[in-house]
C-alpha positions in Angstrom: 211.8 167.5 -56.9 211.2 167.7 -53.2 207.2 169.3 -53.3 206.0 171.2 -51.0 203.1 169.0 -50.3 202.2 165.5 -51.3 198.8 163.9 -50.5 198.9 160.8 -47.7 197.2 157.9 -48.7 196.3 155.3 -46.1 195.8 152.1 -48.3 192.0 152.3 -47.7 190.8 155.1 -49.8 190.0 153.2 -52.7 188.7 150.1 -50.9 185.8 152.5 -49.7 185.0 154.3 -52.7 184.5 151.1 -54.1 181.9 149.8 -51.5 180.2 153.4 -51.8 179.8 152.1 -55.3 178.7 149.1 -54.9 176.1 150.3 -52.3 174.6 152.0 -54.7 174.5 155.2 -52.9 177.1 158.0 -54.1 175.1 161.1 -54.7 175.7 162.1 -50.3 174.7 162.2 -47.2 174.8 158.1 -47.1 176.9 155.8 -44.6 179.9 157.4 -45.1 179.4 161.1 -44.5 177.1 159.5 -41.3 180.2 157.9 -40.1 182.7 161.2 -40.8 180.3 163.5 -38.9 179.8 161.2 -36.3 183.5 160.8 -35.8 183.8 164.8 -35.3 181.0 164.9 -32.9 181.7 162.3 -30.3 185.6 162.7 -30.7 185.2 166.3 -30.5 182.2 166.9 -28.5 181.0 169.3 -31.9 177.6 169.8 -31.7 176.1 169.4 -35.0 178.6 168.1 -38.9 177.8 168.5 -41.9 180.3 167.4 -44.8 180.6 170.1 -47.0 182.5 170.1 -51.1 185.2 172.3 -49.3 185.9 175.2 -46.6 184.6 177.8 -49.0 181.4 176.1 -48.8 181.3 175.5 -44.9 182.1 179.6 -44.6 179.0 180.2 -47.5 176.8 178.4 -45.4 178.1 180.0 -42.4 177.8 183.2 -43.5 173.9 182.6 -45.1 173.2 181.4 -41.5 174.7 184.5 -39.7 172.1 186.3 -41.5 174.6 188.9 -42.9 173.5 191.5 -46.0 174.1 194.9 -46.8 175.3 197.6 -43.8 175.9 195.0 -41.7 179.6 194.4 -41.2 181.8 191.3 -40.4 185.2 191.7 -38.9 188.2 189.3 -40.6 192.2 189.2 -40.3 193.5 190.2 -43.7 196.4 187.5 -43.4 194.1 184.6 -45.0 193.0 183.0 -47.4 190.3 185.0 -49.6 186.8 182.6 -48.4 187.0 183.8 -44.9 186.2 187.4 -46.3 184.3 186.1 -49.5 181.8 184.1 -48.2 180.5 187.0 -46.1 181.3 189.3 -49.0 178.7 187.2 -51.6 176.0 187.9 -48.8 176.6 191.9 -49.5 178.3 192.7 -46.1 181.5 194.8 -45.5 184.7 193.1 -44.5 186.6 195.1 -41.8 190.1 193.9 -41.7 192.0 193.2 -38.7 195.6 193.3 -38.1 198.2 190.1 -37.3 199.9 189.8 -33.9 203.4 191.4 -33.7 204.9 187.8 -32.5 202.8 185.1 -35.1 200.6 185.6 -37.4 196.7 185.1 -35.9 194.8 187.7 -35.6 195.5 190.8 -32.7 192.4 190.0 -30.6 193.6 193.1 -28.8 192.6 195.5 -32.0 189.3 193.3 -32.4 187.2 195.6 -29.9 188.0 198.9 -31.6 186.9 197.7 -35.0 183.3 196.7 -33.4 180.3 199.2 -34.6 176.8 199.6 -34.7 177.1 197.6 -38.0 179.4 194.9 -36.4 177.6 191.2 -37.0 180.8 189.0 -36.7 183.6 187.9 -35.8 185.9 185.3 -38.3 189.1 184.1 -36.3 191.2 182.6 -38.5 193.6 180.0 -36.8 196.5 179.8 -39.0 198.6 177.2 -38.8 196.7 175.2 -36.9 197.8 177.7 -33.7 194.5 178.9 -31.9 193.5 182.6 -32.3 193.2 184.3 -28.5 189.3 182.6 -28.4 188.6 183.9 -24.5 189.3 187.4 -25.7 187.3 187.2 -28.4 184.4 185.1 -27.4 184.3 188.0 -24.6 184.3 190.8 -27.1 181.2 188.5 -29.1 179.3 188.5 -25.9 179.3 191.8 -24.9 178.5 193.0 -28.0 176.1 190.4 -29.2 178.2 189.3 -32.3 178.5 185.7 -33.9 181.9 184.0 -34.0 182.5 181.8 -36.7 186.0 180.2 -36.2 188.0 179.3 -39.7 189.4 176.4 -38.4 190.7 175.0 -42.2 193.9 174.8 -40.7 192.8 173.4 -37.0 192.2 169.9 -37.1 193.1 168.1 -33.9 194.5 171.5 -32.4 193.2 173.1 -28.9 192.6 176.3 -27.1 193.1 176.0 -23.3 192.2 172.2 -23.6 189.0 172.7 -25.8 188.9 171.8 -29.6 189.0 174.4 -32.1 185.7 174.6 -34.0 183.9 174.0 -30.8 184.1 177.2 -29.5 182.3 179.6 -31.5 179.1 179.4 -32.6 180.2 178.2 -35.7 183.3 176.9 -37.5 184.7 175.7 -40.6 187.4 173.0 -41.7 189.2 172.4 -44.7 190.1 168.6 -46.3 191.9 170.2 -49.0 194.9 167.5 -50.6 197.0 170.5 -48.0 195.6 169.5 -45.2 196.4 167.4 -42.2 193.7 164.7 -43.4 192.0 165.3 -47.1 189.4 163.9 -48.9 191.5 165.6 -52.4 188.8 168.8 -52.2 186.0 168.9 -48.8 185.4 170.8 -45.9 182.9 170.5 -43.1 180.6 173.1 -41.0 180.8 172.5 -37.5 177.1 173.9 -35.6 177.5 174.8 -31.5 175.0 177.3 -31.7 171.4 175.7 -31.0 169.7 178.4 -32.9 171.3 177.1 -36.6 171.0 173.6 -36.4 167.6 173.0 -37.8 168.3 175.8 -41.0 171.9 174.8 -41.4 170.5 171.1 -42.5 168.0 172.9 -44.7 170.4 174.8 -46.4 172.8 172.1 -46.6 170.2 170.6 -48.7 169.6 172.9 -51.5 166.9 174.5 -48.9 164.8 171.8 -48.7 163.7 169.5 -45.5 164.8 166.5 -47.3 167.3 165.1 -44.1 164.0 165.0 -41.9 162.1 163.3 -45.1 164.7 160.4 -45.4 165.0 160.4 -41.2 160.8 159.8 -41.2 160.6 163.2 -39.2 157.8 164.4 -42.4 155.8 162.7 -44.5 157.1 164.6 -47.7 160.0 167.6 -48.5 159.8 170.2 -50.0 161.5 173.7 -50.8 161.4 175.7 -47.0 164.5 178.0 -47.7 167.5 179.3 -49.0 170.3 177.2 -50.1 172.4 175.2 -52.7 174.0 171.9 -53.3 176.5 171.9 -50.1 176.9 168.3 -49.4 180.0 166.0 -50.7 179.4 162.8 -52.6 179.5 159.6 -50.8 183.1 158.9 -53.0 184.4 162.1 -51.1 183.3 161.1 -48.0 184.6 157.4 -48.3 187.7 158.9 -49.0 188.0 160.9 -46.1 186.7 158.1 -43.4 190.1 156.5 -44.5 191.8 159.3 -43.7 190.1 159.5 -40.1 190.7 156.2 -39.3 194.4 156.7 -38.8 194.2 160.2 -38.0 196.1 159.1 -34.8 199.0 158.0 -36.7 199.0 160.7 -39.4 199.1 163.4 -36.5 202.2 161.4 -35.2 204.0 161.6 -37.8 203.4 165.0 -38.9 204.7 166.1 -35.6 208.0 164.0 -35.6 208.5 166.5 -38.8 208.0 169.3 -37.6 209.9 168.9 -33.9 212.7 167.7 -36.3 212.6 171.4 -38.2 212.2 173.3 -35.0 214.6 171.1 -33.5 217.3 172.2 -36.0 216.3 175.3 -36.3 216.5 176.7 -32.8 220.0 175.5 -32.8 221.2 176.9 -36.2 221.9 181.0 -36.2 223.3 181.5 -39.6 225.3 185.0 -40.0 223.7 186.0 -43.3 220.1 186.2 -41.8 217.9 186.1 -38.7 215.2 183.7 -38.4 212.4 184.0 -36.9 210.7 180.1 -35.9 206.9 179.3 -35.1 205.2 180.5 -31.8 203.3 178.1 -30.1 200.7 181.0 -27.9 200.2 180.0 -24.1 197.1 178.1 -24.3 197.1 176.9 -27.8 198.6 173.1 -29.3 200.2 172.7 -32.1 198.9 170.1 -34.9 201.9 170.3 -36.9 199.7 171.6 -40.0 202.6 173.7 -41.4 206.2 174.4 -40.5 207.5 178.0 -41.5 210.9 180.6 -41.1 209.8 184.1 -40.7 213.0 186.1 -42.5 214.1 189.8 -41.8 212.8 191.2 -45.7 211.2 190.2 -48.6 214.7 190.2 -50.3 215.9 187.5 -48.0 213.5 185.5 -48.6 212.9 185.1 -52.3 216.8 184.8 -52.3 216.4 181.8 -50.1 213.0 179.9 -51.6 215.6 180.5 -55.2 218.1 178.5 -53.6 216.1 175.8 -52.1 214.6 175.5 -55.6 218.2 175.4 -57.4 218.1 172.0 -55.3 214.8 170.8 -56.2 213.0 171.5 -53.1 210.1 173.7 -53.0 209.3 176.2 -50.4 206.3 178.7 -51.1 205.3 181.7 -49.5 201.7 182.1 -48.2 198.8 184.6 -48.5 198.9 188.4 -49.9 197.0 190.5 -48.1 193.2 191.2 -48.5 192.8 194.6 -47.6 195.2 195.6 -50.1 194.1 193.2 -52.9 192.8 194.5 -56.5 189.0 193.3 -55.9 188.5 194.1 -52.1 190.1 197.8 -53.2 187.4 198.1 -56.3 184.7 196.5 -54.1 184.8 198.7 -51.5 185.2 202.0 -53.6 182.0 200.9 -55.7 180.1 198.7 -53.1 181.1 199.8 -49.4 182.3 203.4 -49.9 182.0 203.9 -45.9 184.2 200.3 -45.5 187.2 201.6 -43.1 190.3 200.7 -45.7 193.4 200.5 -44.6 196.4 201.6 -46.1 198.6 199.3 -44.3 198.2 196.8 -41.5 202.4 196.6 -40.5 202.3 192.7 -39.3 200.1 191.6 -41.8 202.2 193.6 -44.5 205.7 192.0 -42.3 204.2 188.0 -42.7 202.8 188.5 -46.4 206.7 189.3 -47.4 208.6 187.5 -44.8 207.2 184.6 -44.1 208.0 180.9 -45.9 206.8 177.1 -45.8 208.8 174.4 -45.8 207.7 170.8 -47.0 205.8 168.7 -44.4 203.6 165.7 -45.5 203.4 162.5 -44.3 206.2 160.8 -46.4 208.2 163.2 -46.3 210.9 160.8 -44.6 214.5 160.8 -45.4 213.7 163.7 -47.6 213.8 165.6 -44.6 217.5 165.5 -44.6 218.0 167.0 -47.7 215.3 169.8 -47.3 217.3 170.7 -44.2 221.2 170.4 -45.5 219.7 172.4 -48.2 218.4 175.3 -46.2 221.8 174.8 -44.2 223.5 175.8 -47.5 220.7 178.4 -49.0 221.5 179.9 -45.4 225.2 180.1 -45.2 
């Protein structure tokens, strides 16, 4: 079987969790989540990491620090994954969801303005694939109307809007190390702080509300309990995991992209008869890490006839999200919780990628096995 994704290992992943061991010093926050969010801030130019047990965890914080509760309302794409709306949702605010693009699936940037209220609070681009939301449209939009943008940038390592880094463009953002991801630590995430106003309470609640960081940095003579919060922070085993991943992040990104320039390559030069494809768009302005590599087909039909042929060969494609505005909870919340929440009945591009769109493998190691994902696709598409 051909998966979908397998995990990259470096060689040094084990190494390190064994000398986290043997430091004595596994419960977090030790030398090895130093050295992780130290890597992000100077390669980056982030202003303030924190490791966090996963995305989910980074958007929680994020949305505890945007200071989000009950009428206020936060504007996200429905094409994601469900913690870009949770998070906010577990705070008591309404989600206002946002259609996709006609021509890829980030959010319309153009529809954001006329979803903005009284009640509006902020902003969640989601940049999926890896491909940057428009973030000059909708950094404008947050400053005119005094909203908070906190980018979901799970998918975004190492990917750029108009030459700056995503995560360091709103005030806030969040990345995934999910096993899926470009580099992993097997479950881990991280919140990313630009914003000066956060930095000082993001710590706090990054540990369990408590100013324990300044304790152990000698900033106060003792710690105690100053805020909300919960247990946010990765072990030092997760973290040691992950600096092995970021030291060859160079060479991981290389060869992600040799696979995916190989798919495109092949498919912009294959037009079968049975079907129209539809490849990746690469916006003016945005890079492409080579996070995922999908075909956009014309129906739902089309598709699940396809992913049942590439899996007839052992090779496993998968669809991607469902979308949240029309999901069983978000429908029931917002009947008993946000009765005045603007629901739509259908958000057409959203709706179109939810049914159309498919991911091919792509991991590092993928190799020769390339050439038999695509002779298989060749056939599935004839």
């Amino acid at each position: 079987m051909i998966h979908f994704n397998r995990p990259f290992l470096t060689g040094k992943e084990t190494e390190y969790i064994r000398q986290a061991v043997a430091d004595g010093k596994i419960s977090g926050n030790g030398e090895f989540t130093h050295r992780c969010q130290e890597f992000f801030e100077k390669r980056c130019g982030f202003r303030k990491c924190l490791l966090t047990t996963s995305c989910t965890d980074a958007l929680e914080m994020a949305a505890i620090l945007s200071g989000v509760g009950p009428g206020d309302e936060v504007i996200v794409p429905s094409y994601t994954f469900v913690s870009s709306a949770l998070a906010f949702v577990r705070q008591g605010a309404t989600v206002v969801f946002a259609d996709s693009r006609a021509d890829e699936p980030n959010v319309d940037a153009a529809q954001i303005e006329a979803l903005v209220t009284p009640r509006t609070r902020v902003i969640v681009p989601v940049h999926y694939a890896g491909c940057a939301c428009d973030m000059d449209a909708i950094m404008d939009i947050a400053g005119r109307h005094n909203l908070i943008v906190v980018e979901d940038a799970a998918q975004a390592i190492e990917s750029f809007w108009r030459g700056r880094p995503l995560g360091g463009i709103g005030h806030m953002a969040c990345f995934s190390f999910h096993e899926t991801k470009n580099v992993i630590s097997g479950e881990g995430g991280m919140l990313v702080v630009n914003d000066e106003r956060f930095l000082r309470r993001a710590e706090i609640i990054w540990e369990k509300g408590t100013n324990r960081a300044e304790f152990f940095r000698g900033e106060v003579n003792k710690y105690g309990w100053v805020d909300v919060g919960s247990s946010f922070l990765p072990s030092e085993i997760v973290s040691a995991f992950l600096w092995a991943q970021l030291e060859h992040i160079d060479e991981i990104q290389s060869a992600r992209r040799r696979i995916w320039e190989r798919y495109y390559d092949f498919f912009s030069g294959f037009s079968p008869k049975a079907v129209r494809l539809g490849l990746p768009k690469i916006p003016d302005g945005a890079t492409n890490n080579a996070h995922m590599f999908y075909l956009l087909f014309p129906d739902l039909v089309s598709r699940t006839d396809f992913i049942s042929k590439m899996r007839a060969q052992d090779i496993l494609c998968v669809f991607h999200y469902l979308p949240l505005h029309s999901s069983e909870f978000y429908l029931r919340y917002a009947k008993e919780h946000a009765p005045s929440a603007p629901v739509p009945a259908s958000l057409p591009n959203c709706d179109r990628y939810a049914d159309t769109l498919v991911r091919l493998p792509l991991y590092c190691g993928l190799g020769t096995d390339q050439d038999k994902v695509l002779a298989a696709a060749k056939e599935a598409l004839s």
